[in-house]
C-alpha positions in Angstrom: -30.9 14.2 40.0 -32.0 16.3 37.3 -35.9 15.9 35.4 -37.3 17.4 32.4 -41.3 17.7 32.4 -42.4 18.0 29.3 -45.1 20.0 26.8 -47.2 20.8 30.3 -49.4 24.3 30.8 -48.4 25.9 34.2 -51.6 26.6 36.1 -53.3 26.4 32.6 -51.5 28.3 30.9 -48.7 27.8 27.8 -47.6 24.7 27.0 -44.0 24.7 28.5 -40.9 22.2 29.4 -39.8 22.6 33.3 -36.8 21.4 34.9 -36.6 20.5 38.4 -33.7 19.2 40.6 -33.4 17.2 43.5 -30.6 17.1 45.7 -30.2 16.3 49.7 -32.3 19.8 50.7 -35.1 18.6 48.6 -35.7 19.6 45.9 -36.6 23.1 43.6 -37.8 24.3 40.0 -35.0 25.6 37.8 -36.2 26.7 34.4 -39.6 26.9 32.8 -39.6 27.5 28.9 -41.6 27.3 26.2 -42.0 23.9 24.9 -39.8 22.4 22.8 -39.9 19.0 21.2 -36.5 19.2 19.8 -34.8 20.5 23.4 -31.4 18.5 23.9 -31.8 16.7 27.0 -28.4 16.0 28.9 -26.9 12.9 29.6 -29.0 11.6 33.0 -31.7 13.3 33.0 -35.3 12.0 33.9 -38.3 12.6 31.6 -41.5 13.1 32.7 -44.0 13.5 29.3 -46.4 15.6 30.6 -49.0 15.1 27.5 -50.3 18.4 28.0 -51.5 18.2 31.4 -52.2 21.0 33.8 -49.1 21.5 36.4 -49.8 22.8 39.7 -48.4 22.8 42.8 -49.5 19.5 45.1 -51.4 19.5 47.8 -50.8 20.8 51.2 -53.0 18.8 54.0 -53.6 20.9 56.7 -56.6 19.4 58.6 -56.7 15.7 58.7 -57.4 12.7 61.2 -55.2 10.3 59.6 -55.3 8.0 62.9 -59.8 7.7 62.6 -59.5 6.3 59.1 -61.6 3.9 57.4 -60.3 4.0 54.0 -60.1 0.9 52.4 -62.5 -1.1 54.8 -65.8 -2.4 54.2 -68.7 1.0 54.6 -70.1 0.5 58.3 -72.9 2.1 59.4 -72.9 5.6 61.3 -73.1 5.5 64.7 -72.7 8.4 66.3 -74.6 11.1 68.3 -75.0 14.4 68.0 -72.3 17.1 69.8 -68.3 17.0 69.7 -68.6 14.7 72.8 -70.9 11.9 72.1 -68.9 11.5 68.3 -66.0 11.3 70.3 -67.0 8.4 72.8 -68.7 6.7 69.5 -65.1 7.0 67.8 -63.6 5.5 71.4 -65.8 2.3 71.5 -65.3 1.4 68.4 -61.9 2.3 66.7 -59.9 -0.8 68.3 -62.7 -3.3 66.5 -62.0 -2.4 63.1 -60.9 -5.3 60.4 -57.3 -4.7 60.2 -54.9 -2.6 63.0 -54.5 0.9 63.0 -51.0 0.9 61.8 -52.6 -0.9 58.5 -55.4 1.8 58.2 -53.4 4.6 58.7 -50.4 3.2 55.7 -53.3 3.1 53.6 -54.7 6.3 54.4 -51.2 8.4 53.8 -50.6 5.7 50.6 -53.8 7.2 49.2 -53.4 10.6 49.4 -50.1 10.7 48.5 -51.3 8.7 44.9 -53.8 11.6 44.2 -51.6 14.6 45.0 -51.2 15.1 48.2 -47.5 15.5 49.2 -47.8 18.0 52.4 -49.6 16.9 55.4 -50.6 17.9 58.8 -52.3 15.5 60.8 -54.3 15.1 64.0 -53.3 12.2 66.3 -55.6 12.2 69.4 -54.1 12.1 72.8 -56.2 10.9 75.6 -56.1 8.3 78.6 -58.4 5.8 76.5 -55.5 5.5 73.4 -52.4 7.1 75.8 -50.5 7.4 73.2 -51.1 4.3 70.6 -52.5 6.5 68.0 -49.8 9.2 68.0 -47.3 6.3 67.0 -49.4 5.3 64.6 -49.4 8.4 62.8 -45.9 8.5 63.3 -45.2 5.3 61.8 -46.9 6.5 58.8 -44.7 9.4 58.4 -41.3 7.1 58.6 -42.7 5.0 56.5 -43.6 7.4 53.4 -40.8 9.9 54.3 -39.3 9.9 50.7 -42.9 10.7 49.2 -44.4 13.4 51.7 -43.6 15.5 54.6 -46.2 14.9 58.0 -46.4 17.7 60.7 -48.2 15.7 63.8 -50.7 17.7 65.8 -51.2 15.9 69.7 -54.6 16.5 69.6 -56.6 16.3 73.3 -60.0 15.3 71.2 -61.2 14.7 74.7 -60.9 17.9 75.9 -57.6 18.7 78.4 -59.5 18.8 81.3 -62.2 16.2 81.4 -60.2 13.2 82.0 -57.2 13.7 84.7 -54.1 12.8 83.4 -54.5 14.0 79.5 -51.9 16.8 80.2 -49.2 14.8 81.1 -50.2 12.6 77.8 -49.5 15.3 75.7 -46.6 16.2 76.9 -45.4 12.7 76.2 -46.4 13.5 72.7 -44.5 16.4 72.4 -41.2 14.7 74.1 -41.5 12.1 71.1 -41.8 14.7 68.5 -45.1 16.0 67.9 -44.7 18.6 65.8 -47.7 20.8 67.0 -49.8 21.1 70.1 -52.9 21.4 69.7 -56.5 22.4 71.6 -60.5 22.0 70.8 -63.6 23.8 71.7 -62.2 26.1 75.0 -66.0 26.9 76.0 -68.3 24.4 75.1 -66.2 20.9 75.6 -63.6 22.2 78.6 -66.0 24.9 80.1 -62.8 27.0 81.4 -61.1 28.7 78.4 -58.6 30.8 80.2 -57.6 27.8 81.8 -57.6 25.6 78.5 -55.9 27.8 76.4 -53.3 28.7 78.9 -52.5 24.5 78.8 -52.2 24.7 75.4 -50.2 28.6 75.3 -47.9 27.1 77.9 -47.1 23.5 76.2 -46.5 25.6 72.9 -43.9 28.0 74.8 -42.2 24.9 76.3 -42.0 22.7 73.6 -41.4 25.8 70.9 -43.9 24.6 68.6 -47.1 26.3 67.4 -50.5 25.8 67.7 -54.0 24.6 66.1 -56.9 25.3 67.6 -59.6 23.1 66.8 -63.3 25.6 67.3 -66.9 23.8 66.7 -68.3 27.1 68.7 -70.8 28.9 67.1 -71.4 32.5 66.5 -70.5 34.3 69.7 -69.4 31.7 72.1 -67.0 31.0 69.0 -66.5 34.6 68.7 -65.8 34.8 72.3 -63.0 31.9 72.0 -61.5 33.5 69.2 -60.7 36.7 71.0 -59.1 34.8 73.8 -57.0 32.9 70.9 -56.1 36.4 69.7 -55.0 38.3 73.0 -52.4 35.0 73.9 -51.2 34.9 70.8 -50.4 39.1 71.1 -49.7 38.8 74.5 -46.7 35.8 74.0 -45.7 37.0 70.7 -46.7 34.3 68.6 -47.6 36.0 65.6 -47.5 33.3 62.9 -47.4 30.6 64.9 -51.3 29.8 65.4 -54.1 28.2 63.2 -57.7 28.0 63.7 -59.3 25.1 62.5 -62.9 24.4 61.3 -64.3 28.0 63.3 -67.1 28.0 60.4 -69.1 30.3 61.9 -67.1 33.3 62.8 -68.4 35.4 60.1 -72.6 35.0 61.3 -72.5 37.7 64.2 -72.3 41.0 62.3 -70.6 42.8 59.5 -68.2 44.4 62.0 -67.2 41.7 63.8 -66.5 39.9 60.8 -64.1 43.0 59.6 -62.7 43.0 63.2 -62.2 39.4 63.0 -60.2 38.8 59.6 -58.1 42.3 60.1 -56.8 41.0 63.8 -56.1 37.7 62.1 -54.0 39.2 58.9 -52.3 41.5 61.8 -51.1 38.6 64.3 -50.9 36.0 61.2 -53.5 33.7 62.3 -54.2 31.4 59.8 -57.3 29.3 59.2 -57.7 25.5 57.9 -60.9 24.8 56.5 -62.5 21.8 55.4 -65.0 22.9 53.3 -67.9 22.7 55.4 -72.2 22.9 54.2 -72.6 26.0 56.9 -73.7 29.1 56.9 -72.0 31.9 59.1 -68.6 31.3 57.5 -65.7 34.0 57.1 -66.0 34.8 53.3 -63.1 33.7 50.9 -61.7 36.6 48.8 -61.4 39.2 51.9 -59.6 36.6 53.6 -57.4 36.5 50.8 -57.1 40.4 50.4 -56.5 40.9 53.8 -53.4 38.5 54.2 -54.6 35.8 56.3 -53.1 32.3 55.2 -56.0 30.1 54.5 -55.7 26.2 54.1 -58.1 22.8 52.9 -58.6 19.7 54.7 -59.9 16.1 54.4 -61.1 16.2 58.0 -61.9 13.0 59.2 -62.3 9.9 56.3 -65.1 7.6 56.2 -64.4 6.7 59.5 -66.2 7.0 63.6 -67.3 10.2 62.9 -68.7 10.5 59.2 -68.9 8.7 56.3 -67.6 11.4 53.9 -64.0 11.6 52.9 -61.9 9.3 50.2 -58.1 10.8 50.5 -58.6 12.7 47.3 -58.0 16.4 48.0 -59.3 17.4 44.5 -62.5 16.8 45.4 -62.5 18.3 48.8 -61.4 21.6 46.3 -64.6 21.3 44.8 -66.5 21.3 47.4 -64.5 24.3 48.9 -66.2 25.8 45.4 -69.6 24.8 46.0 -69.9 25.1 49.5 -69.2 29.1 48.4 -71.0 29.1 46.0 -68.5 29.7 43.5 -69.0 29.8 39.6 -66.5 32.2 38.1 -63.4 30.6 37.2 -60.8 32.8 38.9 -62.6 31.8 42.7 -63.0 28.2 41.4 -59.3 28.4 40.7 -58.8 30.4 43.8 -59.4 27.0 45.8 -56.9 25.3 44.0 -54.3 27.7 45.2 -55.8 27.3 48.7 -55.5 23.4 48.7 -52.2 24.1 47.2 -49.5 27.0 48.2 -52.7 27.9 50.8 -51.7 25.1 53.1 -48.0 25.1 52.7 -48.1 28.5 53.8 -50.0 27.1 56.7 -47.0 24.3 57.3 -44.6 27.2 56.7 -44.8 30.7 57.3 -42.1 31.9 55.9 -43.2 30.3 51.8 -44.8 31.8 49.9 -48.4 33.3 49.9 -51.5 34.2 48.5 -51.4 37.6 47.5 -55.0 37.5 46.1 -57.5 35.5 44.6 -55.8 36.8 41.0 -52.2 34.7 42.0 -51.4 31.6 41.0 -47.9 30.4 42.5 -45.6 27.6 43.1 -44.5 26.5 39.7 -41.9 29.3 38.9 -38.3 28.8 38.8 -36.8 29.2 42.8 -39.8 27.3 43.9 -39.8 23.6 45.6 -40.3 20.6 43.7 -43.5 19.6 45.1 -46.1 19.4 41.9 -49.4 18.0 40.3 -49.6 17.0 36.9 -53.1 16.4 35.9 -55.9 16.5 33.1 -58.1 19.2 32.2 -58.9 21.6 29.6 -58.4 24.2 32.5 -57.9 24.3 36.4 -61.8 25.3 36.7 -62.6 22.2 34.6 -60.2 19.9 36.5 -61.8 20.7 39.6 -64.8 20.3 38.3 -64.0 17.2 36.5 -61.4 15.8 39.3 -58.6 14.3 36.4 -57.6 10.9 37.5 -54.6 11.2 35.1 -51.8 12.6 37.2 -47.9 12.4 37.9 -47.1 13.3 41.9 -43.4 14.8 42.4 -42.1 15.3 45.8 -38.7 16.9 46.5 -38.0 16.5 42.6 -38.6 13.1 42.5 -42.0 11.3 40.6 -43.3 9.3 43.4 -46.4 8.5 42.0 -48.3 8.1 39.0 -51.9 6.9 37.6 -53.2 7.3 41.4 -50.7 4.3 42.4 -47.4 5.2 44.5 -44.3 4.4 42.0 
């Protein structure tokens, strides 16, 4: 199937017709030209009028709970205590209780992202003895049921811990039997207290099942630190260079300037790559020498409006801005910077072998050779539609328009 897009501005920039193509591999940009008004169209082809909108790559999901949602229910009061654990047994009295099943919440949840952009996802699905595995098929009902309008990568996610509760480890390995796409691991130090043996769970289940890892890291400073650099000596010691993300670790850049250097130059060198969801904290590894240095950097919603915090409403343009101002960006090219991260940031994250970020200058993804997965929205320029968040936008995934006017088509 063959579309025309037309009179839109390429990451803000001239006004321009793009063809795209869809076919059984998915789907890939084939010409961008200046815009035309009288361009012959062939026989067949789909028009998108792209009114002059902004056209940017859609967004890649890289850190999301979509089985904790409470999109779309009525705003409950927050309940939990302080620490990874207590929000975690908060989250575990209460998810079963809420006013439709999970399955529902979590349709709803993938429905909504989707409708404002969002057309590559990774998701957590916890894994423990409480849920066994009930919300892992939950998440992966979602993803059958919107495969046509995004891809999902499924993290089993111990958000208990691996070894607090005997028989977690044998639950994930269910999950990874029925097709978890990545294993994943939280807080070695603080939430386990035995880190060698932790991450050699979470090494060993990654070498078994050939999948890679996310490492979920609420440490701070040194104890984070000190978790990193047993992250960092697996992943060299196994040879799985590209294959591991750090999650959240928002405070690896508040011991020293050195350790900060030493930190991003061992992640560009083994390809670690970080997902970030735009936290208020201080101590974080800063932005641009990220970017110069070659590590793959990715946004996430986190958790939405659900057991754990009330912030979150599926709409990953607004977690971009708040990427911004959390830095304490104003210029343009950082503000737009975020974009990219949201953007080709993630699907770099969800595939190491796309393309990447070669500084806080480059703007990819919507160049002829590159996948059909795109944003139209309004703006008089990126910086201004993050700022503004556009609610006029077109979602194509694999070539095909499947949504429009934030409602799935």
């Amino acid at each position: 199937m063959n579309t025309l897009i037309r009179a839109v501005r390429p990451w803000g920039q001239a006004l321009s017709d793009v063809s795209i193509v869809a076919d059984h591999a998915g789907g890939e940009i084939t010409a961008v030209e200046p815009h035309d008004p009288q361009r012959a169209v062939p026989e067949g082809t789909d028009i998108v009028q792209g009114r002059n909108r902004i056209l940017v790559p859609s967004f890649s999901d890289v850190h999301v709970h979509l089985d904790s949602t409470r999109i779309g229910l009525p705003f409950r009061e927050h309940t939990g205590g302080p620490g990874v654990w207590n929000m975690m047994m908060n989250d575990r009295m209460n998810w079963r209780n809420a006013e439709v099943p999970l399955q529902e919440r979590v349709n709803t949840t993938l429905g909504r992202m989707i409708a404002r952009g969002t057309t590559r996802v990774r998701s957590y699905a916890q894994v423990d003895v409480d849920c066994r595995l009930e919300r892992f098929e939950a998440v992966a009902g979602a993803k059958e049921k919107f495969s046509d309008k995004a891809g999902v990568d499924i993290i089993a996610f111990p958000q208990a811990g691996l070894l607090r509760e005997e028989g977690t480890v044998d639950l994930m390995e269910e999950a990874l039997n029925a097709g978890a796409d990545v294993v994943g691991g939280i807080d070695p130090c603080s939430l386990d207290r035995d880190p060698a043996r932790h991450l050699n769970i979470v090494f060993g289940l990654a070498e078994k099942y050939q999948v890679p890892i996310d490492i979920h890291l609420h440490e701070p400073g040194e104890l984070g630190v000190f978790s990193t650099d047993l992250v960092l000596e697996r992943t060299r010691a196994l040879g799985m260079q590209g294959k591991v993300t750090m999650s959240h670790a928002y405070q690896l850049g508040s011991v020293s300037e050195a350790t900060t250097r030493r930190l991003i130059e061992a992640f560009a060198d083994l390809d670690v790559s970080l997902a970030s969801v735009a936290p208020a904290a201080s101590g974080q590894l800063p932005i641009p020498l990220l970017t110069e240095a070659g590590v793959r950097l990715g946004l996430g919603e986190d958790g939405q409006r659900d057991y754990w915090s009330p912030y979150g409403n599926t709409d990953m343009l607004d977690r971009t801005w708040q990427l911004a101002f959390t830095h304490g960006f104003r210029q343009d090219e950082l503000i737009e910077h975020c974009l990219a991260i949201a953007t080709i940031g993630g699907a770099s994250i969800l595939d190491p072998d796309a393309r990447r970020l070669q500084g806080v200058w480059h703007r990819p993804g919507v160049e002829v050779g590159d996948p059909a997965e795109l944003l139209l929205v309004d703006g008089e320029t990126v910086a201004s539609t993050v700022m503004d968040r556009g609610q006029d936008r077109t979602v194509i995934h694999a070539g095909k328009v499947v949504a429009d006017r934030l409602e799935l088509v």
